[in-house]
N, CA, C and O atoms as a Tripos MOL2 file, in Angstrom:
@<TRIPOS>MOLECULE
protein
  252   251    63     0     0
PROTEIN
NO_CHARGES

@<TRIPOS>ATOM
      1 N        -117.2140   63.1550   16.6540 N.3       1 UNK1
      2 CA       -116.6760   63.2360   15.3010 C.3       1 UNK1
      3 C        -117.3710   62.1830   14.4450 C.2       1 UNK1
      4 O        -117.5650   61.0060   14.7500 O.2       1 UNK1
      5 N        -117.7000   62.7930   13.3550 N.am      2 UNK2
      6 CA       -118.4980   61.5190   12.2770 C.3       2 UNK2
      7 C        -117.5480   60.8320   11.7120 C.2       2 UNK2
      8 O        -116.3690   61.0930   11.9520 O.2       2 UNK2
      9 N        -117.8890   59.9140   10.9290 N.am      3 UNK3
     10 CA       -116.9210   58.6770   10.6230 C.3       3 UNK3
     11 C        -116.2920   59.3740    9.3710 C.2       3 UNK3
     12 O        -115.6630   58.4540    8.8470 O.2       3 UNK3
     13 N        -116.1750   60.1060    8.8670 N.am      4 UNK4
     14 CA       -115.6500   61.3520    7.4450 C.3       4 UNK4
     15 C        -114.3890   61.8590    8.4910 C.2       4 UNK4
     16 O        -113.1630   61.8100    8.3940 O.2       4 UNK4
     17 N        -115.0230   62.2050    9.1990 N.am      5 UNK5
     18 CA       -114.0390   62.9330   10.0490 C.3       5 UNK5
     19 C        -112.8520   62.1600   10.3310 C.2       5 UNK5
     20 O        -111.7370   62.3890    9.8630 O.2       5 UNK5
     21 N        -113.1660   61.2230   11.1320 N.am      6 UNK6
     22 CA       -111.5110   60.2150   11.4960 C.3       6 UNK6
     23 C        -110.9740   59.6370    9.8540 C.2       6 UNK6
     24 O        -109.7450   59.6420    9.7840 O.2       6 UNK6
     25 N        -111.4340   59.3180    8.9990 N.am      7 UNK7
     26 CA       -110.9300   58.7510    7.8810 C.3       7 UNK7
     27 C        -110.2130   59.7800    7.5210 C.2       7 UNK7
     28 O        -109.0450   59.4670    7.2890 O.2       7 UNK7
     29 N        -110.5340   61.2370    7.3410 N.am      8 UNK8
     30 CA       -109.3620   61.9520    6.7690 C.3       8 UNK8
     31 C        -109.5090   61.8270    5.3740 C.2       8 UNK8
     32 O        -110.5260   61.7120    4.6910 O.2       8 UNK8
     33 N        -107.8930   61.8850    4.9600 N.am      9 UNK9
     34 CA       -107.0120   61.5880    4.0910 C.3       9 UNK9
     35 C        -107.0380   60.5890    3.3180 C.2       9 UNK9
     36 O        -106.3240   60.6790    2.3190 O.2       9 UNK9
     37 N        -107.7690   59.4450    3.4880 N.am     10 UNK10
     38 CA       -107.0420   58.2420    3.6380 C.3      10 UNK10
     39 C        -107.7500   57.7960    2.2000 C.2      10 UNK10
     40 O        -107.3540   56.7360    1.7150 O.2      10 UNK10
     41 N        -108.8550   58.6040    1.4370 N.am     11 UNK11
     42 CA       -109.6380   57.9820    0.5270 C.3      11 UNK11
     43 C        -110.7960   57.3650    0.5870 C.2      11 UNK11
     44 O        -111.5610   57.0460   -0.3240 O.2      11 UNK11
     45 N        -110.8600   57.2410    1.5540 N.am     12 UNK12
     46 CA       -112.1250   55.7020    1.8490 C.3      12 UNK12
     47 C        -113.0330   56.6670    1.8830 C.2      12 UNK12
     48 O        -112.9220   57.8590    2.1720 O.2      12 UNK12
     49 N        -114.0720   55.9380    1.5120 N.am     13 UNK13
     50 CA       -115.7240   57.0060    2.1940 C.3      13 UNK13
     51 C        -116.2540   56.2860    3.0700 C.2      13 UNK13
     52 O        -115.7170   55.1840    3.1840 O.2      13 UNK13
     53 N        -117.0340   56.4690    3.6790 N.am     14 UNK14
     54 CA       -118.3120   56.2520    4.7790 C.3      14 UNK14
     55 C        -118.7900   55.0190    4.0140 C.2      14 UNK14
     56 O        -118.5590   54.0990    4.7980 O.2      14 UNK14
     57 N        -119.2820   54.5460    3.0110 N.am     15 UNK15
     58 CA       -120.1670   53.8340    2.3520 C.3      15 UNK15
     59 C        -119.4160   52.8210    2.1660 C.2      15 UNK15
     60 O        -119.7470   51.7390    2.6520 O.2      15 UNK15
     61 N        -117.8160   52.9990    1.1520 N.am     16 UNK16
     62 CA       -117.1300   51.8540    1.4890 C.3      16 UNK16
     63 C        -117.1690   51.2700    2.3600 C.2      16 UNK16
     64 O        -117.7150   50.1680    2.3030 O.2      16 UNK16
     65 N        -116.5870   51.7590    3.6110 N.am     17 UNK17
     66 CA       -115.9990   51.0500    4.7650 C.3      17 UNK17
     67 C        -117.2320   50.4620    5.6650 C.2      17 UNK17
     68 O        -116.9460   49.6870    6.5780 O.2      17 UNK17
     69 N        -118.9780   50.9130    5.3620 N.am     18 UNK18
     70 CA       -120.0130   50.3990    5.9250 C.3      18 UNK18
     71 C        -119.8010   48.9360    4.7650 C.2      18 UNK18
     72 O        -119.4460   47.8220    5.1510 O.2      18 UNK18
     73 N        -120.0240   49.1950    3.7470 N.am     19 UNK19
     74 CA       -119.7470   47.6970    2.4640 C.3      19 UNK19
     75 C        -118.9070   46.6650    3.0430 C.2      19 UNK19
     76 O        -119.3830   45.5840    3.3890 O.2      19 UNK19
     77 N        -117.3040   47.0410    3.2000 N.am     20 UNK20
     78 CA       -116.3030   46.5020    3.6920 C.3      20 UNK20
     79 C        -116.5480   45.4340    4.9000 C.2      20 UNK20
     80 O        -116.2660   44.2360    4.8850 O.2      20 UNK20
     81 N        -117.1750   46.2180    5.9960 N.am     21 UNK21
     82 CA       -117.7910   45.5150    7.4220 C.3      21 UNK21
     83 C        -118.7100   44.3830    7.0410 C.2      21 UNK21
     84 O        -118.5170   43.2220    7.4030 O.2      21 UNK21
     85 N        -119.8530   44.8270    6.1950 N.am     22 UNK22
     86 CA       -120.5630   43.9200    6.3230 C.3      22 UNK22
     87 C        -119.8030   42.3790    5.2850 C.2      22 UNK22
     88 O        -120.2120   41.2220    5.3760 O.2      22 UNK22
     89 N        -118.9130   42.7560    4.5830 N.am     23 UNK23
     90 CA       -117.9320   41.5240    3.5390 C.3      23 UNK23
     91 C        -117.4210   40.6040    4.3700 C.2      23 UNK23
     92 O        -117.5150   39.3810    4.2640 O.2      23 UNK23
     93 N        -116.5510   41.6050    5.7010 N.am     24 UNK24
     94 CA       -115.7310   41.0340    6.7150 C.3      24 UNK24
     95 C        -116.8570   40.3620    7.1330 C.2      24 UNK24
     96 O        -116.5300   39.2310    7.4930 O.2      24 UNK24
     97 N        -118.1510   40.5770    7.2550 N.am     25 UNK25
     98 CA       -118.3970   39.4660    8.8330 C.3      25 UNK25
     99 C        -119.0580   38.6860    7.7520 C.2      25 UNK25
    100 O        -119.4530   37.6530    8.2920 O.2      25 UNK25
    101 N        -119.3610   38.6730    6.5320 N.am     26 UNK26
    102 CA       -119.5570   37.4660    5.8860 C.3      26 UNK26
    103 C        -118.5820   36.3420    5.3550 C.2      26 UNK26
    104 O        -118.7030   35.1270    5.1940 O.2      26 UNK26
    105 N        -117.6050   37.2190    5.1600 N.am     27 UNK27
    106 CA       -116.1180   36.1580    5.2290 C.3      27 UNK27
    107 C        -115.7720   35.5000    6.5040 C.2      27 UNK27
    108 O        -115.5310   34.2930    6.5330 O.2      27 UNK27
    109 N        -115.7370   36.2180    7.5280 N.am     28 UNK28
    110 CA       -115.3140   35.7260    8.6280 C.3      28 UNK28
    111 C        -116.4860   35.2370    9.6400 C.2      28 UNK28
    112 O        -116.5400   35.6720   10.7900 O.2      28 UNK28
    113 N        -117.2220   34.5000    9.2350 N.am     29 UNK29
    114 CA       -118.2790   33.9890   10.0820 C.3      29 UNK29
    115 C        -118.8870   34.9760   11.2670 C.2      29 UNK29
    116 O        -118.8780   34.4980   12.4010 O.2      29 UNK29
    117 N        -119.3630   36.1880   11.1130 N.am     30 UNK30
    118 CA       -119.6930   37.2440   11.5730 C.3      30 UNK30
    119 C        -118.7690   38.3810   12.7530 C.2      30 UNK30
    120 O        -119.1010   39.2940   13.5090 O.2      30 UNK30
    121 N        -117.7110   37.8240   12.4430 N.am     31 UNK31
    122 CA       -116.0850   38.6640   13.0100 C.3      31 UNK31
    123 C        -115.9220   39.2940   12.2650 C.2      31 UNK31
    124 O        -115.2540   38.8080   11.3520 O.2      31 UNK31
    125 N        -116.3740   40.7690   12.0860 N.am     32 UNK32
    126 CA       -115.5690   41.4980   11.1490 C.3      32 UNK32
    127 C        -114.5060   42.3670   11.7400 C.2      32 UNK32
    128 O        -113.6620   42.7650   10.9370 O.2      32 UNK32
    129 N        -114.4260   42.6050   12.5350 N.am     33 UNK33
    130 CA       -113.3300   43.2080   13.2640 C.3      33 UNK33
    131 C        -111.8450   42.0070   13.8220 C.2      33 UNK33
    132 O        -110.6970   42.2810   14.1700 O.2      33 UNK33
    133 N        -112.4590   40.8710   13.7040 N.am     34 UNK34
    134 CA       -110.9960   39.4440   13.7050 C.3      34 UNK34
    135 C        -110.7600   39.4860   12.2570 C.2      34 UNK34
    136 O        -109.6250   39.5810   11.7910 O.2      34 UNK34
    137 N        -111.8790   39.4120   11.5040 N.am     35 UNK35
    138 CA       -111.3080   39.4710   10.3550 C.3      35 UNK35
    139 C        -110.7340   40.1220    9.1790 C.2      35 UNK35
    140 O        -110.2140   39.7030    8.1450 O.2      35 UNK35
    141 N        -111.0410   41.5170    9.7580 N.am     36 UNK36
    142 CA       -109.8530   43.0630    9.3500 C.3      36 UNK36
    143 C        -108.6340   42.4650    9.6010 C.2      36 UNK36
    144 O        -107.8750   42.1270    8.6920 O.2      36 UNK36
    145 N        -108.3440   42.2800   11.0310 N.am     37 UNK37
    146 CA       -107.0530   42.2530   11.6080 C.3      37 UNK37
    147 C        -106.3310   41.0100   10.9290 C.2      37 UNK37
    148 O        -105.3630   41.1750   10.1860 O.2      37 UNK37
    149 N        -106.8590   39.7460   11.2270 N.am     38 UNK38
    150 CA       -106.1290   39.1260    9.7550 C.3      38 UNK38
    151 C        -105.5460   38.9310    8.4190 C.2      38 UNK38
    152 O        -104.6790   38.2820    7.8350 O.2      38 UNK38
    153 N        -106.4610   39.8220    8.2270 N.am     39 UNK39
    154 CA       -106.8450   40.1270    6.6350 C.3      39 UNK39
    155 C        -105.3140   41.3480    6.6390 C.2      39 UNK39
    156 O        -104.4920   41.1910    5.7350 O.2      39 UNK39
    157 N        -105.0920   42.4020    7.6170 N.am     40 UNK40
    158 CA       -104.4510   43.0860    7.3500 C.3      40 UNK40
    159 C        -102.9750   42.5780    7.4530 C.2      40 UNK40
    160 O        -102.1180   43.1290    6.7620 O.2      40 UNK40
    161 N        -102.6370   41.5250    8.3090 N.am     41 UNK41
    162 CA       -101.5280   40.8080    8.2740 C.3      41 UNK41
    163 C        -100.8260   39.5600    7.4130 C.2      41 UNK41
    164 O         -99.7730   38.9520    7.6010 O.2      41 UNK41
    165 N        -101.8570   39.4400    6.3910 N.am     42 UNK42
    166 CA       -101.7620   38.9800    4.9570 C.3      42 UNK42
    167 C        -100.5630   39.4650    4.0210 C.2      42 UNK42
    168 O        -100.7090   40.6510    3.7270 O.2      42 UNK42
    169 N         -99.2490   38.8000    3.3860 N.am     43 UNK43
    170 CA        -98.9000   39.4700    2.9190 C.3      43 UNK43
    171 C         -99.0390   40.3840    1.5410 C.2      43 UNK43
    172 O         -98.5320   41.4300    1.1340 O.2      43 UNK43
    173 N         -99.8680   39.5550    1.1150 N.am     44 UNK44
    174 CA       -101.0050   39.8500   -0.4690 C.3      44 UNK44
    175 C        -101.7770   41.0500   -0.1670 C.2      44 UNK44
    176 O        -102.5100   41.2570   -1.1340 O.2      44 UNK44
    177 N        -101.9550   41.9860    0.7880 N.am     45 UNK45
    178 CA       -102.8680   42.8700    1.0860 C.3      45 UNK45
    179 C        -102.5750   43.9750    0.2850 C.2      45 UNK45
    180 O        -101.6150   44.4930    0.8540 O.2      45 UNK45
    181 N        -102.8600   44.6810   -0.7680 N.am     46 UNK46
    182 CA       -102.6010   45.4190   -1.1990 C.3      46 UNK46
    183 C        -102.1680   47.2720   -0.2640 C.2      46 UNK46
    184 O        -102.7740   47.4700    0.7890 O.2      46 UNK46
    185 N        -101.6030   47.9130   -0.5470 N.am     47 UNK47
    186 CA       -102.1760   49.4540   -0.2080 C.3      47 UNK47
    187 C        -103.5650   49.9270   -0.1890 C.2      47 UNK47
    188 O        -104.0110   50.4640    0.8250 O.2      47 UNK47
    189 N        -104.1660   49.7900   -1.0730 N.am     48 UNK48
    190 CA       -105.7470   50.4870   -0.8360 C.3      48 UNK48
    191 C        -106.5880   49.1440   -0.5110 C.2      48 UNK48
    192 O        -107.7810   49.4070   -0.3590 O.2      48 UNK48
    193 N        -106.4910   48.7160   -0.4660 N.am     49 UNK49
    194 CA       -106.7730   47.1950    0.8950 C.3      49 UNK49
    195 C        -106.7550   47.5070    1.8880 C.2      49 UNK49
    196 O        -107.7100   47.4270    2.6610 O.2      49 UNK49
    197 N        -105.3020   48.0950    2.2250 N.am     50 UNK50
    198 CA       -105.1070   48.1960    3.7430 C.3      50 UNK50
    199 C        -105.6490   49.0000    4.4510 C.2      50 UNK50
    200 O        -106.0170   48.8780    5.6190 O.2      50 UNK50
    201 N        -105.7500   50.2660    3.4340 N.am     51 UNK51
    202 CA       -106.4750   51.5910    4.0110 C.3      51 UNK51
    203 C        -107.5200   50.8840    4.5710 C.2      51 UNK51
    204 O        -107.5250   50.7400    5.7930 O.2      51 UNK51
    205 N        -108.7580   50.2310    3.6280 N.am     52 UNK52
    206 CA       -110.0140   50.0210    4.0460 C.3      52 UNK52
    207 C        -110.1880   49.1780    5.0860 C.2      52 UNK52
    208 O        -111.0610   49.1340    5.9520 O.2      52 UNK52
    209 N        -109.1010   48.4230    4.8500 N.am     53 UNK53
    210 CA       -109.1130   47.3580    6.3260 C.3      53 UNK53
    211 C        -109.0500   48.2680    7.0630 C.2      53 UNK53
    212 O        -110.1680   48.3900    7.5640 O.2      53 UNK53
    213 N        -108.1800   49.2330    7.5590 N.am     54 UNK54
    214 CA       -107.7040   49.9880    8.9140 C.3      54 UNK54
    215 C        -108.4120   51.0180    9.2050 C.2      54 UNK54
    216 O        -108.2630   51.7000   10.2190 O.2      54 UNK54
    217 N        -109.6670   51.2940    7.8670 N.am     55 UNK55
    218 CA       -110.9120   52.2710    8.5320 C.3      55 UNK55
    219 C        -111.9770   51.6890    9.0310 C.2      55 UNK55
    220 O        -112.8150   52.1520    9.8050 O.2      55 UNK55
    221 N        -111.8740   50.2310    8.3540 N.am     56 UNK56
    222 CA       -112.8010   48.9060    9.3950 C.3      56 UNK56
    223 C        -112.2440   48.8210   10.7040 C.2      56 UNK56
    224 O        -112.9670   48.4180   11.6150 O.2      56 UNK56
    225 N        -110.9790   49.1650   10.9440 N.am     57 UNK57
    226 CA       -110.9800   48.3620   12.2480 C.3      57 UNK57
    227 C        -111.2270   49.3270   13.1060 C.2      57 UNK57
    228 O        -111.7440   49.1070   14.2010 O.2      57 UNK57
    229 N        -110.8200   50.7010   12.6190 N.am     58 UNK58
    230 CA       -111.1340   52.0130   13.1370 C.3      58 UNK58
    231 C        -112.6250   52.2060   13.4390 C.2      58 UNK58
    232 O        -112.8780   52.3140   14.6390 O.2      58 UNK58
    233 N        -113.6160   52.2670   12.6320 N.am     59 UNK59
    234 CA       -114.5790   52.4830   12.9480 C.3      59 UNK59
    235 C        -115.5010   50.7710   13.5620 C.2      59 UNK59
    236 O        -116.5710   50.8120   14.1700 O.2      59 UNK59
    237 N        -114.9630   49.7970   13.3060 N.am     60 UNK60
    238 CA       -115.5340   48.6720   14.8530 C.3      60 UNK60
    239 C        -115.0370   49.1130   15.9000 C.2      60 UNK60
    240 O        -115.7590   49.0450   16.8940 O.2      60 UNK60
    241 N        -113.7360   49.6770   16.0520 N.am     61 UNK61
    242 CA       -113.3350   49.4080   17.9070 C.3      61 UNK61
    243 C        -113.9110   50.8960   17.9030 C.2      61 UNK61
    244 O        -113.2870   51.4170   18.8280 O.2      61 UNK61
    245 N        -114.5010   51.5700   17.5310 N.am     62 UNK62
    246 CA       -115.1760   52.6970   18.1880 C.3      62 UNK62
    247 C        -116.7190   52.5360   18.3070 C.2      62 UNK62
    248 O        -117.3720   53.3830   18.9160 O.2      62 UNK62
    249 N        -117.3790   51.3210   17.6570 N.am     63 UNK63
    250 CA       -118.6380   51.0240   17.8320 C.3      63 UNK63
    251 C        -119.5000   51.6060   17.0960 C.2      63 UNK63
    252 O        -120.6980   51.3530   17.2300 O.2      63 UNK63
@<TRIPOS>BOND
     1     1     2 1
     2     2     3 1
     3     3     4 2
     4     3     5 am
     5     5     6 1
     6     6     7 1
     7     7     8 2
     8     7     9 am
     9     9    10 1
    10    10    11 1
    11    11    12 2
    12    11    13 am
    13    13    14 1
    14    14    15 1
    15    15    16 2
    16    15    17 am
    17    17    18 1
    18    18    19 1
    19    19    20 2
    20    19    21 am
    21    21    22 1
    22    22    23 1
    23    23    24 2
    24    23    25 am
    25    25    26 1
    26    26    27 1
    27    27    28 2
    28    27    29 am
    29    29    30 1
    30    30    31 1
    31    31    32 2
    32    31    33 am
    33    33    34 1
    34    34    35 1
    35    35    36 2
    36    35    37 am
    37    37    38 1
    38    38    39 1
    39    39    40 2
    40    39    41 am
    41    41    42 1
    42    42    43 1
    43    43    44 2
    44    43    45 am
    45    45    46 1
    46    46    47 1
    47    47    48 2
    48    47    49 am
    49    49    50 1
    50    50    51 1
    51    51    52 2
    52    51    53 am
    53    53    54 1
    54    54    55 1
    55    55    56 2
    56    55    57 am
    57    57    58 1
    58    58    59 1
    59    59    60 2
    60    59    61 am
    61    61    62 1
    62    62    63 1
    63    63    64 2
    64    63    65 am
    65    65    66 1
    66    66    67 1
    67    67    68 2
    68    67    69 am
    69    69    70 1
    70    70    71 1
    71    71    72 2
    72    71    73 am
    73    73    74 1
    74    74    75 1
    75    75    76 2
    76    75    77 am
    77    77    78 1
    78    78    79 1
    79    79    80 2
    80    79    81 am
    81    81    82 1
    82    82    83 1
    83    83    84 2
    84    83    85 am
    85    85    86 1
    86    86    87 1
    87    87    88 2
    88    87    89 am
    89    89    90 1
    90    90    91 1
    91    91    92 2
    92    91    93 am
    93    93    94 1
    94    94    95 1
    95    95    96 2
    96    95    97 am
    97    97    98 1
    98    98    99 1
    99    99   100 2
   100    99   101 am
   101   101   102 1
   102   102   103 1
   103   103   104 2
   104   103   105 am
   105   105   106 1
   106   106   107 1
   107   107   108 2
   108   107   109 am
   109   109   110 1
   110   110   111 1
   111   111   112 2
   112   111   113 am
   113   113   114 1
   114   114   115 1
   115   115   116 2
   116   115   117 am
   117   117   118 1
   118   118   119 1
   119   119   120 2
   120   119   121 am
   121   121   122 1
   122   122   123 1
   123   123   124 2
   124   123   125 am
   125   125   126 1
   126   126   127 1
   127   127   128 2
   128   127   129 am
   129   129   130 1
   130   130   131 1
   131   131   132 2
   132   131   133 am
   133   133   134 1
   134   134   135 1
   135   135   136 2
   136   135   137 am
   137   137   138 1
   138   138   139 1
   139   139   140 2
   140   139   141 am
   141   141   142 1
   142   142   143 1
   143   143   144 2
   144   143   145 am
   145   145   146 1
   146   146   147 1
   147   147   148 2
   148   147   149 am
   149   149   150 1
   150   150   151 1
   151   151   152 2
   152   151   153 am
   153   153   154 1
   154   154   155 1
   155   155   156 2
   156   155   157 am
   157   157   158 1
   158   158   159 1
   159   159   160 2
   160   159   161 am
   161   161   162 1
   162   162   163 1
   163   163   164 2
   164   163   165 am
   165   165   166 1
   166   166   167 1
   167   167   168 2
   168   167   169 am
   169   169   170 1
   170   170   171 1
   171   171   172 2
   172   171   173 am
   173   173   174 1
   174   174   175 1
   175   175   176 2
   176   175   177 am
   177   177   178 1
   178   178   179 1
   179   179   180 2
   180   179   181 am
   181   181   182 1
   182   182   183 1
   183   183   184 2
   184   183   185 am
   185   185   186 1
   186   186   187 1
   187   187   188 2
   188   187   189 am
   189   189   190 1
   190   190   191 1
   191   191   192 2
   192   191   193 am
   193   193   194 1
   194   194   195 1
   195   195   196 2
   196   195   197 am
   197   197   198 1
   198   198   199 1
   199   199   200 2
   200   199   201 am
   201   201   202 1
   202   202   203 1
   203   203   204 2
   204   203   205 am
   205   205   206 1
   206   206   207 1
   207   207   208 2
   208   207   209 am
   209   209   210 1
   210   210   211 1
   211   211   212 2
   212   211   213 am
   213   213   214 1
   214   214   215 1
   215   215   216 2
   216   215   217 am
   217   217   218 1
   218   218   219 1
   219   219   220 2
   220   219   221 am
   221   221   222 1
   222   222   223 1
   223   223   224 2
   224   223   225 am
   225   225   226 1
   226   226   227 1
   227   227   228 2
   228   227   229 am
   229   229   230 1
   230   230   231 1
   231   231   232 2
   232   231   233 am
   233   233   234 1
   234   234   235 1
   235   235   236 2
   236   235   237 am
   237   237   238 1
   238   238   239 1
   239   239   240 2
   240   239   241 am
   241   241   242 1
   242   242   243 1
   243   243   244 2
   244   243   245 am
   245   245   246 1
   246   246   247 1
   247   247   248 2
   248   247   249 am
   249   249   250 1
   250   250   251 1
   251   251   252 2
@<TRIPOS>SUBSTRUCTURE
     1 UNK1         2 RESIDUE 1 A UNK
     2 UNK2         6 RESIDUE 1 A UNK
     3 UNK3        10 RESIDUE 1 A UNK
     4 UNK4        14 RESIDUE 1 A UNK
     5 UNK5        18 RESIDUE 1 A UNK
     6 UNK6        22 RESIDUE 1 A UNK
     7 UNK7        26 RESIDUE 1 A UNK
     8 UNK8        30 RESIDUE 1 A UNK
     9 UNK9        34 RESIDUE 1 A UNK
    10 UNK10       38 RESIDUE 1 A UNK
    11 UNK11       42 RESIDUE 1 A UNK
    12 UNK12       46 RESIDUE 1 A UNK
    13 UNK13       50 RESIDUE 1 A UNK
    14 UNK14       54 RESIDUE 1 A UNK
    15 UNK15       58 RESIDUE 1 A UNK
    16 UNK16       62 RESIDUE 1 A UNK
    17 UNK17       66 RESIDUE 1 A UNK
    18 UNK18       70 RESIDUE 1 A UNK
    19 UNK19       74 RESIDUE 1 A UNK
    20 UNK20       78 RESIDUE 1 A UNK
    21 UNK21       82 RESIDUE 1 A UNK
    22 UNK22       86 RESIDUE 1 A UNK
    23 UNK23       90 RESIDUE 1 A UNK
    24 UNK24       94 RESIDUE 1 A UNK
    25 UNK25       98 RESIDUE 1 A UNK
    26 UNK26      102 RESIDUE 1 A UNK
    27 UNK27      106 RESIDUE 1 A UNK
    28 UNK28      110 RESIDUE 1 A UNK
    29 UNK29      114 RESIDUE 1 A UNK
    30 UNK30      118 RESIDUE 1 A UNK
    31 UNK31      122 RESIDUE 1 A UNK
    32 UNK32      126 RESIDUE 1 A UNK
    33 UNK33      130 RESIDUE 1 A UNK
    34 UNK34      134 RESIDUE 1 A UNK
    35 UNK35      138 RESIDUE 1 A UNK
    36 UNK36      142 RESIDUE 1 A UNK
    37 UNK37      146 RESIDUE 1 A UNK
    38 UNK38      150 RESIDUE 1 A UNK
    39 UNK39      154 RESIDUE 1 A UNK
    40 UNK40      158 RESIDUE 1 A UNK
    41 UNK41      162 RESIDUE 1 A UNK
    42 UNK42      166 RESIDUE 1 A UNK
    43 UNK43      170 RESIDUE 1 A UNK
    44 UNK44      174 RESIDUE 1 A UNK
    45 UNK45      178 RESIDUE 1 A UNK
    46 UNK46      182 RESIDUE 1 A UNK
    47 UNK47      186 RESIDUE 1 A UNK
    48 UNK48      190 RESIDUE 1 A UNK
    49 UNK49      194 RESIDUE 1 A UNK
    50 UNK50      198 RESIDUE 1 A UNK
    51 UNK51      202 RESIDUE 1 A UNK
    52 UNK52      206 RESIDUE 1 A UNK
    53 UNK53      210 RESIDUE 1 A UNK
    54 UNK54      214 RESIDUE 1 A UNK
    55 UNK55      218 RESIDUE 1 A UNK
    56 UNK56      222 RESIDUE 1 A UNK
    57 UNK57      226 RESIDUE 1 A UNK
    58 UNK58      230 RESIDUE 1 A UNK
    59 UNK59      234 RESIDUE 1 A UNK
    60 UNK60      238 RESIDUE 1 A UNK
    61 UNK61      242 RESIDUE 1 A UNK
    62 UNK62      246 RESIDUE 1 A UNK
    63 UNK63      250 RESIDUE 1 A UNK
């Protein structure tokens, strides 16, 4: 399944969530997948925040 495929619904595109990854591992000293998961347990995280966080974390733990 391509990465369109698992996102669905959710809004995000492919391009975001490649953007997103590379933000995370510049914020997070090249953790972008520690630093989704933080980021998503923030209480400031907006809704369409969260989406993109949770198609980051989706598409790191699948590699």
């Amino acid at each position: 399944m391509n990465l369109l495929g698992w996102l669905g619904g959710s809004g995000v595109t492919a391009a975001e969530v490649r953007a997103e990854v590379w933000r995370l591992g510049a914020r997070h000293r090249g953790e972008p997948l520690d630093g989704a998961l933080k980021e998503l347990n923030e209480a400031e995280t907006s809704p369409a925040q969260a989406a993109l966080l949770k198609a980051c974390v989706q598409h790191l733990r699948r590699g």
